[in-house]
C-alpha positions in Angstrom: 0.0 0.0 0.0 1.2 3.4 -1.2 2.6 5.5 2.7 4.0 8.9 2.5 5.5 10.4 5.2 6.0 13.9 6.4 9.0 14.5 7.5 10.7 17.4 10.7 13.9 17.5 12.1 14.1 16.9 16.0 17.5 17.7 17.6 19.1 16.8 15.1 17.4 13.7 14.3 14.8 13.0 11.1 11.8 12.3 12.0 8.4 11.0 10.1 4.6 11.0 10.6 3.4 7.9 9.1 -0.4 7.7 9.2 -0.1 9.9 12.6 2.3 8.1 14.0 6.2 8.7 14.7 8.9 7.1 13.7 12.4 7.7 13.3 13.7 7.8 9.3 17.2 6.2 9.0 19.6 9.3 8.1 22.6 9.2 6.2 23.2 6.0 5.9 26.7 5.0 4.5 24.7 2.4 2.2 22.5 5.3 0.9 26.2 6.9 -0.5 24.5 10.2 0.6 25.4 13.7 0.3 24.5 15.9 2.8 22.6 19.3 2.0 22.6 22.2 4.6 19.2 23.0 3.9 18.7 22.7 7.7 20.3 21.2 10.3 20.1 17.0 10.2 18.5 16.8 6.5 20.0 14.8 4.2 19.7 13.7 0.3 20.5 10.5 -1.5 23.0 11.0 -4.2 22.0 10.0 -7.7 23.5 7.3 -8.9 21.1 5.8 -12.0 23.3 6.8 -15.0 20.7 9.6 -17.6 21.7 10.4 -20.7 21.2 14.5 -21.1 22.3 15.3 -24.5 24.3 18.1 -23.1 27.7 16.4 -23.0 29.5 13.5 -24.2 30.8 10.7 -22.1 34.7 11.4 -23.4 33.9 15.0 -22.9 32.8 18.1 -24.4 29.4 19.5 -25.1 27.2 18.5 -28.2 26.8 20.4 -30.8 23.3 21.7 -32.8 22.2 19.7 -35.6 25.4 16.6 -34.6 24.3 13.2 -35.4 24.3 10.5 -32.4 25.1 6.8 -32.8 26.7 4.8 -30.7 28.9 8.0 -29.0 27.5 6.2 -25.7 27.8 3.0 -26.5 31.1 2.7 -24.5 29.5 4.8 -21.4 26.1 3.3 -20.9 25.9 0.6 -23.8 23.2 1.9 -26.1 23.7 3.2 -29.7 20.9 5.0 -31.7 19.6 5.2 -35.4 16.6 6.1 -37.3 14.3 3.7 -39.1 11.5 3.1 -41.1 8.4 0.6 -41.0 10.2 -2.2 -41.5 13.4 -1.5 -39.1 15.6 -0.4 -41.7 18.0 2.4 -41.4 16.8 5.7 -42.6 19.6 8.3 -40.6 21.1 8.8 -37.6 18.9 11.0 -34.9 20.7 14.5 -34.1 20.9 16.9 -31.5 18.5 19.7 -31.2 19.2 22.9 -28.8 17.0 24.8 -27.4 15.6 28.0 -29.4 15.5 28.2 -33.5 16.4 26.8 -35.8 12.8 25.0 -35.7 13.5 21.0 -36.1 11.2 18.9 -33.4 8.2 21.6 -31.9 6.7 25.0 -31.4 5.9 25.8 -28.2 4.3 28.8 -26.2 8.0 30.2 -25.8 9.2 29.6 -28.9 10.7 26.9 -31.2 12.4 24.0 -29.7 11.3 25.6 -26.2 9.9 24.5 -23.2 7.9 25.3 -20.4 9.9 26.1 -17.1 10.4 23.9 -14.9 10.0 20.6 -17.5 13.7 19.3 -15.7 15.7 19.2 -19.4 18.3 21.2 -20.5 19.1 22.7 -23.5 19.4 19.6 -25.5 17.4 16.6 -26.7 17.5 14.2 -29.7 15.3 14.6 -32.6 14.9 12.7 -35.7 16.2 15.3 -38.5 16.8 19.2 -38.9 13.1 20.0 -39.9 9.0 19.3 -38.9 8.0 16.4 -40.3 8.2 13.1 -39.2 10.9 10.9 -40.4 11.0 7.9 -39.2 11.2 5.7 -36.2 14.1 6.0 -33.2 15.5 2.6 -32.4 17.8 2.4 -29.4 19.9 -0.8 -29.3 21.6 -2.5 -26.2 24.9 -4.2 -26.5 23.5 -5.9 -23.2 20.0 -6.3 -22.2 18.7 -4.7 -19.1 15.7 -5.1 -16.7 14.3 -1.1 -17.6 14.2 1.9 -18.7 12.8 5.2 -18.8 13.1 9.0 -20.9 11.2 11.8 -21.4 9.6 12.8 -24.6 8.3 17.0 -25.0 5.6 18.2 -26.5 3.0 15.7 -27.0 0.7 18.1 -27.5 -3.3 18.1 -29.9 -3.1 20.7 -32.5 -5.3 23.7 -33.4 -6.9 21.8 -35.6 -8.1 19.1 -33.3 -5.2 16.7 -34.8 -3.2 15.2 -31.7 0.4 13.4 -31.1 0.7 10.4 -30.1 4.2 8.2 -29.3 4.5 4.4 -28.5 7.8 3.2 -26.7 8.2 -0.2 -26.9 10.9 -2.7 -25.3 11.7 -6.1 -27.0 13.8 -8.9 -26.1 16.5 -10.4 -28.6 14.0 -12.1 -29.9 12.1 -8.9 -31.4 9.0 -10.1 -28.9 7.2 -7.1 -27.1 8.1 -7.1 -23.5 6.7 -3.7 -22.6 5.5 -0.7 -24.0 3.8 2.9 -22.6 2.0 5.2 -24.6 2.6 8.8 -24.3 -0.8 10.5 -25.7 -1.7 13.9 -25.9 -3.7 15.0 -22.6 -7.1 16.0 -23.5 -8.1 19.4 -21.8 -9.1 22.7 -22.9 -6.7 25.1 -25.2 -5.5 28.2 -23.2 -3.8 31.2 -24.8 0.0 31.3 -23.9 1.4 34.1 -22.5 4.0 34.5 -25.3 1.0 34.7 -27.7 -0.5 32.2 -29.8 -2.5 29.0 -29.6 -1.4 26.6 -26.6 -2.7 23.1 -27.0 -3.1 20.9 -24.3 0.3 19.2 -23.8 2.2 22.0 -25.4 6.0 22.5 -24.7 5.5 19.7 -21.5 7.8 16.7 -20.8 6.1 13.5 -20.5 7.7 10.5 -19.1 7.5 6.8 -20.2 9.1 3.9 -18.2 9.4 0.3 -19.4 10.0 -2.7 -17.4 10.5 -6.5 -17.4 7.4 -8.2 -15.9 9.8 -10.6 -14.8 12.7 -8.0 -13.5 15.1 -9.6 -15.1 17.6 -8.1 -17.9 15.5 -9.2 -21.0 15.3 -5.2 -22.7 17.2 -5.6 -25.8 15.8 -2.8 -27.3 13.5 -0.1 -27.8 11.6 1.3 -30.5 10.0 5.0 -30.1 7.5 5.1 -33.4 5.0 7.6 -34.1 1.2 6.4 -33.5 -0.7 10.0 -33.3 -2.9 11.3 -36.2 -1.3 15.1 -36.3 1.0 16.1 -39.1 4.0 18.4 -38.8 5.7 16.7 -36.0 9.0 16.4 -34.6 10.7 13.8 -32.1 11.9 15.4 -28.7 13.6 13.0 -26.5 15.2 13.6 -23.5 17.0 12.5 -20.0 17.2 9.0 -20.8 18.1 6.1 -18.5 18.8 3.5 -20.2 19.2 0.9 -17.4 16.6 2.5 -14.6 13.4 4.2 -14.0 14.6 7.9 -13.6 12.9 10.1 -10.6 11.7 13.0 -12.5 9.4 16.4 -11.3 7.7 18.5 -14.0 5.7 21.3 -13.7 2.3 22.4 -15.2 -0.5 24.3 -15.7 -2.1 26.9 -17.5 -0.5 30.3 -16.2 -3.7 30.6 -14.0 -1.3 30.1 -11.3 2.1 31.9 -11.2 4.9 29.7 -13.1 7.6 29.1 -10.5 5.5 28.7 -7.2 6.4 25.0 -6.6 9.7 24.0 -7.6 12.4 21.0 -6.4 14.8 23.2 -3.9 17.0 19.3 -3.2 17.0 15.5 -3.1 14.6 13.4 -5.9 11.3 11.1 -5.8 13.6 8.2 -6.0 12.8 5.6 -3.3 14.7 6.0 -0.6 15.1 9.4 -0.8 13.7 13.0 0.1 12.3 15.6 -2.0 12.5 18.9 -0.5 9.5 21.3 -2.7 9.5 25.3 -2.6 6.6 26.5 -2.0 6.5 30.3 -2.7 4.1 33.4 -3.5 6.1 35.8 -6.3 3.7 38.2 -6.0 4.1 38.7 -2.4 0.5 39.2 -1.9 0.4 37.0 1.4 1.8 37.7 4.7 5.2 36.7 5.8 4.6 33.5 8.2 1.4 32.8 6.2 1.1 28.6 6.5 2.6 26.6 3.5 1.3 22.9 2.5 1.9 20.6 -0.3 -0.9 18.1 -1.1 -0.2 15.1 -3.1 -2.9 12.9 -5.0 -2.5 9.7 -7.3 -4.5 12.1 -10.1 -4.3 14.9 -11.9 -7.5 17.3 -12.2 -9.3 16.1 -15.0 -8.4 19.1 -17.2 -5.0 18.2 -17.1 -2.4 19.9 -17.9 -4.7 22.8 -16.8 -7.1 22.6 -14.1 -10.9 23.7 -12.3 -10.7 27.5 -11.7 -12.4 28.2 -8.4 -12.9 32.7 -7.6 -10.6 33.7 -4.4 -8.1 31.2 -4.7 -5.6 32.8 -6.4 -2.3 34.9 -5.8 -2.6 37.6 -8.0 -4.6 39.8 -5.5 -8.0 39.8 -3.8 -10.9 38.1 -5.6 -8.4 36.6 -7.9 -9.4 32.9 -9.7 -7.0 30.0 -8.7 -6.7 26.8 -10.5 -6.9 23.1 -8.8 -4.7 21.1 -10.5 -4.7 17.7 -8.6 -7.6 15.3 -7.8 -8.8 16.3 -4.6 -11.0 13.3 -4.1 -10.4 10.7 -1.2 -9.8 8.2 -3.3 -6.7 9.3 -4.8 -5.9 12.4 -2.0 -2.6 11.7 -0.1 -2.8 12.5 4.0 -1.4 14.0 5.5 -0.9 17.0 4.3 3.1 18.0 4.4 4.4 21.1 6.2 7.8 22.0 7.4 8.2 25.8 8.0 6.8 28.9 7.5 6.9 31.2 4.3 9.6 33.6 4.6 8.6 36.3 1.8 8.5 35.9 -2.3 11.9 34.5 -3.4 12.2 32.6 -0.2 10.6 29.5 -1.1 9.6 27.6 2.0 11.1 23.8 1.9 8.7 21.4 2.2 10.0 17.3 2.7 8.4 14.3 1.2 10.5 11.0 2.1 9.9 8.1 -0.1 9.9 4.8 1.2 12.7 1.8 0.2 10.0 0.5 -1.9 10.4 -1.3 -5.1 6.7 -1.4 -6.0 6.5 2.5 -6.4 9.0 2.6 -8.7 7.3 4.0 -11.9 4.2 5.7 -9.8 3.0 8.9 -11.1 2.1 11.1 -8.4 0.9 14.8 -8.5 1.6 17.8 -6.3 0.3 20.9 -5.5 1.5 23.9 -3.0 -1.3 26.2 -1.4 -0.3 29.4 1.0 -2.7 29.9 4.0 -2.7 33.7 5.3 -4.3 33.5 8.9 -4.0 37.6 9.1 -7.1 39.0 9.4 -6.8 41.5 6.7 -5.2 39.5 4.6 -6.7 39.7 1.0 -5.5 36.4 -0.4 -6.2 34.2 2.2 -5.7 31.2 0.2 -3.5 30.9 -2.9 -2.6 28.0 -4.7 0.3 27.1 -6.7 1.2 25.3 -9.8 1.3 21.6 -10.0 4.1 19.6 -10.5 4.3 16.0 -12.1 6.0 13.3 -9.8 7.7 10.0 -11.0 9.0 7.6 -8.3 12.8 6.6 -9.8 14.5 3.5 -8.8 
């Protein structure tokens, strides 16, 4: 059964509630490999150690360059070559390397080409199929030894002004070509919102998305993996990104539709890894709350329906008195996550308050999708945003 625990520090000790009760949460453990972080006294962060492909750099050193083809530059680092290919498997080009900003080769997002949203946890590069829109053909990683799973990122996966969407299947086979697993990465469906860099914003527009693959069996059976095309929208681009080609990679993305200000939960430390400690930012920009005002972070096993957006409700806002908020997670008790976690008090905008969730050692999360957002209580009796919520942010459990 999915437990979450809220985590304080006690003279110098960690310390969990775990449905209401206490219980001590082993700390720095040489086993963990840990790293300690002086976000306050006694809290500590598991050190990554699952190997992620970026884009940015190459294993023998120096940074990729726009428009460079990849094959099997990693091959020696983390076993996996790549290569483009058509229906029938057969080499059509090798993928290349797309930066951030124009020229346009994979997407168009809200801030521009090749761009996007804050707080999507990618850099500036990813791999993409060929210089231009359009899609070309099928990305076929290939292991020189199998492995038990995997996981990546793909952006944009977006439905189109006119009602077209994008689709991707990732699929894992054994030596054998046999399917072992697959996820499909579709399009969210939700409303279309107008972007604050102007234009049409479709749902899914500029977002990461995260697929994992895994033996059933957990045994090292993944071969290879084939990311095709399976949408009906034309004009397309591949946009792959932080691959682990031997894990399940923790990952935290942002979203929503600018109802709420971009940037009011972030990741200040640690991961969603199991094992490990996430420590959120919860924060008003607008400084339209009193300093002290109460900070929570509510977690739920769904995203609001409207997804990536969410249900605007009047008053709950930061902007300023009256202002609309959006909910962004499933507040229903079915998928709600108590309790809610609190640490310390807000200390003013730009001084995002640190808020801990602990995951436990695990293995069955590994893969869960879980979805947060931040909310600022202001007890002061004039305030005149007593209650503003934040943006939501996307949560993968890594291995």
């Amino acid at each position: 059964m999915l437990r979450w625990i809220r985590s304080e520090v006690r003279s110098g000790v960690q310390w969990a509630i775990l449905g209401g009760d206490i219980v001590k949460v082993p700390a720095c453990q040489l086993q963990w490999m840990v790293t300690c972080v002086l976000v306050f006294s006694g809290f500590c962060v598991k050190e990554a150690d699952a190997q992620v492909i970026d884009f940015e750099t190459f294993p023998a050193g120096g940074s990729t360059g726009d428009m460079e083809e990849i094959s099997n530059q990693y091959m020696q680092s983390a076993g996996v070559s790549f290569a483009i290919v058509d229906s029938e498997e057969k080499f059509v080009r090798y993928p290349l390397i797309a930066k951030v900003g124009p020229p346009l080769t994979a997407f168009y997002g809200c801030p521009g080409e090749d761009q996007p949203l804050p707080g999507q946890g990618v850099g500036q590069s990813f791999l993409t199929d060929d210089d231009q829109l359009g899609y070309t053909g099928s990305l076929l990683v290939t292991y020189a030894d199998p492995v038990v799973e995997a996981s990546g990122v793909i952006l944009d996966v977006d439905i189109h002004s006119t009602g077209q969407f994008e689709e991707w299947t990732v699929i894992a086979r054994n030596a054998a070509g046999a399917t072992v697993d697959f996820d499909v990465i579709s399009a969210p469906v939700g409303p279309a919102y107008s972007c604050s860099a102007g234009g049409f914003l479709g749902p899914g527009d500029s977002l990461a998305f995260q697929w994992t693959l895994r033996s059933p069996a957990m045994i090292a059976e993944i071969q290879s993996i084939l990311i095709e095309f399976t949408g009906n929208a034309t004009a397309v681009g591949l946009a792959f990104d932080n691959f682990s080609p031997s894990s399940v990679g923790a990952a935290a993305t942002s979203y929503g539709c600018e109802v709420n200000p971009v940037g009011s939960l972030t990741v200040l430390a640690g991961s969603s890894s199991v094992g490990d400690v996430v420590v959120f930012g919860v924060d008003n920009p607008f400084g339209t709350q009193s300093v002290g005002s109460l900070p929570l972070v509510l977690l739920s096993l769904a995203a609001d329906a409207a997804f990536p957006c969410g249900t605007q409700f009047p008053g709950l806002g930061m902007a300023g008195a009256g202002a609309p908020g959006e909910v962004l997670i499933d507040l229903g008790s079915a998928n709600l996550v108590k309790p809610f976690l609190f640490n310390a008090l807000w200390a003013g905008p730009g001084s995002p308050a640190p808020v801990l969730a602990a995951f436990p050692e695990a293995p069955e999360l590994v893969g869960l999708k879980v979805y947060a957002q931040g909310v600022i209580l202001d007890q002061s009796p004039s305030s005149a945003v007593p209650i503003g919520l934040t943006n939501g942010m996307a949560i993968v459990v890594g291995g």
